[in-house]
C-alpha positions as CSV (number, residue, x, y, z in Angstrom):
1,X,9.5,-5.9,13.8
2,X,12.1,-8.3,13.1
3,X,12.6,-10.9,10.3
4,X,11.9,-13.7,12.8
5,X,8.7,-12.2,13.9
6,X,5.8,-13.9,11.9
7,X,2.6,-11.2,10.9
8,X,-0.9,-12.6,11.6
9,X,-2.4,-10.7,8.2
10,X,-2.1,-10.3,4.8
11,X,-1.0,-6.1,4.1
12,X,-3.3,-3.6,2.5
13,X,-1.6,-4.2,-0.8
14,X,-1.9,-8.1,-1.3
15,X,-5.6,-8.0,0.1
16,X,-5.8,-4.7,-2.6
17,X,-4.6,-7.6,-5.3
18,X,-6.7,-10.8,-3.9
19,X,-10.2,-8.7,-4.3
20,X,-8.6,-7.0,-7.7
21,X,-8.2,-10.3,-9.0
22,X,-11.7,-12.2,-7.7
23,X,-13.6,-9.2,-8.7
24,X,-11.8,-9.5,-12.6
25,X,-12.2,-13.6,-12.1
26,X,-16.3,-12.7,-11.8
27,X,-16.4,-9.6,-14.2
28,X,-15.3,-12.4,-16.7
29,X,-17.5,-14.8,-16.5
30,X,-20.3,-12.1,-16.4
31,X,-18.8,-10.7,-19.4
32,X,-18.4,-14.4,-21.3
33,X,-22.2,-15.2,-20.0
34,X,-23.8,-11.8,-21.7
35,X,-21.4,-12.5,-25.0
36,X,-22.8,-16.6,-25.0
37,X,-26.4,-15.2,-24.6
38,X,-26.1,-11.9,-27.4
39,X,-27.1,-12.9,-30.7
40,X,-24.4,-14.5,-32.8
41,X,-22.8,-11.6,-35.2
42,X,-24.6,-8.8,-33.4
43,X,-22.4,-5.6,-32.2
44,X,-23.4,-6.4,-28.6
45,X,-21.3,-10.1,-28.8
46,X,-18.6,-8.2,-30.0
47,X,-18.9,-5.6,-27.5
48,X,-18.9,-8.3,-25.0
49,X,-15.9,-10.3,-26.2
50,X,-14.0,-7.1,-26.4
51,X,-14.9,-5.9,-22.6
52,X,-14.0,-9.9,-21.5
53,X,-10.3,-9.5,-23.7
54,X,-9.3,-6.4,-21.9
55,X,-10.5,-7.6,-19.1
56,X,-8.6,-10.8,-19.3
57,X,-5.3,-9.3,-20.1
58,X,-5.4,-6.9,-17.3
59,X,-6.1,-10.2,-15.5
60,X,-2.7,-11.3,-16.5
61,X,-0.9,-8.0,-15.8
62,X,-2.2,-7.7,-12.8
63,X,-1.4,-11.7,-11.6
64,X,2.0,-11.1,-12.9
65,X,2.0,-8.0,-10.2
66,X,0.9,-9.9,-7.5
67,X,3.1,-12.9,-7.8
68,X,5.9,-10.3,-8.3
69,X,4.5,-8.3,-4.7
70,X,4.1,-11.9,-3.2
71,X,8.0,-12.6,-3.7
72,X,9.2,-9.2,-2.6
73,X,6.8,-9.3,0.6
74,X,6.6,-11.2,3.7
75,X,3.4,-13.4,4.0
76,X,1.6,-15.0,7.0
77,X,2.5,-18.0,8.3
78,X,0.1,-20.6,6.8
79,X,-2.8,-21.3,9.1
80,X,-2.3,-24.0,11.3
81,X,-4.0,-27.9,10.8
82,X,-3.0,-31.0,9.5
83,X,-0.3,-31.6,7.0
84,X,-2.7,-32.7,4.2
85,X,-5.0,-29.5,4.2
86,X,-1.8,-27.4,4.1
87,X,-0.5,-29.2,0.9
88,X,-4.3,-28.7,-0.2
89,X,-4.3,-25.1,0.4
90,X,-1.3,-25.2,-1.2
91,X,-2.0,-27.0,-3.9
92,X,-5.3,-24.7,-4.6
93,X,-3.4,-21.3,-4.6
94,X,-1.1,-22.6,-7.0
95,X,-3.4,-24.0,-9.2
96,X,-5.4,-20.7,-9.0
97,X,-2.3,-19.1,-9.6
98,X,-1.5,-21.3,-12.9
99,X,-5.2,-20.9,-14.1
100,X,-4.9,-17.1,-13.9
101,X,-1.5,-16.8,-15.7
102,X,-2.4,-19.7,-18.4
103,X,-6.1,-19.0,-19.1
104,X,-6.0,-15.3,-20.4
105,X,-2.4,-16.8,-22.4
106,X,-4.9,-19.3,-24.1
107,X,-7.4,-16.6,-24.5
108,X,-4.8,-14.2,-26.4
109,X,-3.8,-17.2,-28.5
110,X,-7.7,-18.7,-29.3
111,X,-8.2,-14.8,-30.8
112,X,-4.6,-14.4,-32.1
113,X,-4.4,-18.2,-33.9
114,X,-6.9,-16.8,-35.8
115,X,-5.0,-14.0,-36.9
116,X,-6.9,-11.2,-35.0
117,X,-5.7,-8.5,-33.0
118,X,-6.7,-8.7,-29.8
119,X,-8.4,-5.9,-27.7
120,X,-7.2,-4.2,-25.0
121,X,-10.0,-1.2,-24.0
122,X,-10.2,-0.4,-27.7
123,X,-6.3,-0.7,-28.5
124,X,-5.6,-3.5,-31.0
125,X,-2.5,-6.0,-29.5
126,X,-1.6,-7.4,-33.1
127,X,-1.3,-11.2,-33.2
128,X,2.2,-12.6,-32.4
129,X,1.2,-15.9,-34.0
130,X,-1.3,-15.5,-37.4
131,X,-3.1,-17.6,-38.7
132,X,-2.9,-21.4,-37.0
133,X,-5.6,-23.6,-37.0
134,X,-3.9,-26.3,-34.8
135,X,-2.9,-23.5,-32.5
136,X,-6.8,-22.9,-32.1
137,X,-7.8,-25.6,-31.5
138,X,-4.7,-26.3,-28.5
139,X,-5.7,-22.8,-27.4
140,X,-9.6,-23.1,-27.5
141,X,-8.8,-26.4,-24.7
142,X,-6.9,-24.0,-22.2
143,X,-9.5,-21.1,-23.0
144,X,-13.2,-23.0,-23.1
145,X,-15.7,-24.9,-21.9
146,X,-14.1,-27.0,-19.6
147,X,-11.3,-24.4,-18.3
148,X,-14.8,-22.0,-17.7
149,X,-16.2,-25.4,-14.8
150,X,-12.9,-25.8,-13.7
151,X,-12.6,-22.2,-13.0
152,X,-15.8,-22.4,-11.9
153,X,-15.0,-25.5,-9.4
154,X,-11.7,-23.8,-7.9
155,X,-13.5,-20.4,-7.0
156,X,-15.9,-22.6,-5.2
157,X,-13.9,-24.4,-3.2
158,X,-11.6,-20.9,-2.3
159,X,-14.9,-19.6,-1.1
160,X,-15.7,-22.8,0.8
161,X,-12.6,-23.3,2.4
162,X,-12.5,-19.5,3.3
163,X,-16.3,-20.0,5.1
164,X,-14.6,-23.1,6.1
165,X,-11.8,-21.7,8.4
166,X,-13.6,-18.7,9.7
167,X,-16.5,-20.4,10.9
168,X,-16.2,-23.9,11.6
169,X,-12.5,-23.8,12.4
170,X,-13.2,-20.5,13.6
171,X,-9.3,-19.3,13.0
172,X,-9.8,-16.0,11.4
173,X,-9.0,-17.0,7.8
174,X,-11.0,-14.1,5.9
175,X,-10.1,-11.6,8.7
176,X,-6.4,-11.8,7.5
177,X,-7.3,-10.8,4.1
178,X,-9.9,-7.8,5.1
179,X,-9.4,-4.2,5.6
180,X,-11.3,-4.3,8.6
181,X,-10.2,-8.0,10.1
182,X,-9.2,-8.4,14.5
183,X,-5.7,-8.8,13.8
184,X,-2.7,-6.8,13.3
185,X,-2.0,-5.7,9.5
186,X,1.6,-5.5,8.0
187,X,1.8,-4.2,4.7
C-alpha cells in the first residue's frame, strides 16, 4: 500500500483503544453511581471512589496512548457528507478528546487539593498540590455534576451519530471501527 492510498477502517489497535476507552468511560460512571448511592463514610464509598480513581487515571494513561497511536498511524478518510457534519464530527471527537484528558486532571486535583493521595489500584499517588481550598473548588467544576451530564450528553450523541451513519446513512460507520466490520482493516 502506498502513502496516497486511503484505508477504509480503523486498525485492530485504535478500535483496541476506542472500546478500551468507552468501556473505562462506562465503568466510571457505574463506579461514581454505586459510590453516590453507598452510605456516606461507610468502607464501601471508599471502596468505590478508590476503584473510580484508578480507574480514571488509567483513563488518562491510556488517552494519552491513543492520541500518541493516532499521530503515529494513518487514519481513514473522514466519512463523506456535508461540510457542517464533518466540522461536527470533528468538533465531537475533539471535545471527547479534551473531556477525557481534562476530567480525570480535575479528578486528581478535587482529591489532591485536599491534600490526599490519590489511589491508583491500592498505590497512593501523593498530592502534587496540598492543601488548596480554591483549587477545590476550580477542580470540583471540571470534575462534578455538570462535567458527569455533559459527559453524559456527548456519549449520547457518539452513540447516536454512530446508529446514525450505519443505518440511516447506511455508510458503514461502526463497521470501520469493529473486528468483524465488511471492509478492509489496516492496522
Amino acid at each position: 500500500m502506498n502513502d496516497t492510498q486511503s484505508i477504509e477502517r480503523y486498525g485492530i489497535v485504535a478500535q483496541l483503544f476506542h472500546w478500551v476507552v468507552a468501556a473505562l468511560l462506562f465503568a466510571m460512571l457505574g463506579t461514581n453511581l454505586l459510590r453516590e448511592m453507598a452510605e456516606k463514610g461507610s468502607d464501601a464509598r471508599t471502596e468505590w471512589l478508590n476503584l473510580h480513581m484508578s480507574l480514571g487515571i488509567l483513563l488518562f494513561v491510556i488517552v494519552i496512548l491513543r492520541l500518541v497511536w493516532t499521530k503515529k498511524t494513518r487514519q481513514p478518510a473522514p466519512l463523506p457528507g456535508s461540510w457542517i457534519t464533518r466540522m461536527l464530527a470533528k468538533a465531537a471527537h475533539v471535545l471527547l478528546n479534551l473531556a477525557t484528558l481534562l476530567v480525570p486532571i480535575g479528578g486528581y486535583l478535587r482529591i489532591a487539593s485536599k491534600d490526599v493521595p490519590a489511589d491508583f489500584f491500592g498505590t497512593p499517588i501523593p498530592s502534587i498540590v496540598g492543601d488548596m481550598p480554591w483549587l477545590h473548588d476550580i477542580a470540583k467544576i471540571g470534575h462534578g455534576t455538570y462535567m458527569e451530564y455533559f459527559f453524559y450528553i456527548l456519549i449520547s450523541l457518539h452513540i447516536l451519530a454512530a446508529l446514525w451513519h450505519q443505518y440511516v446513512r447506511k455508510d458503514g460507520a461502526i463497521d470501520r471501527m469493529v473486528p468483524w466490520g465488511k471492509t478492509t482493516a489496516v492496522s
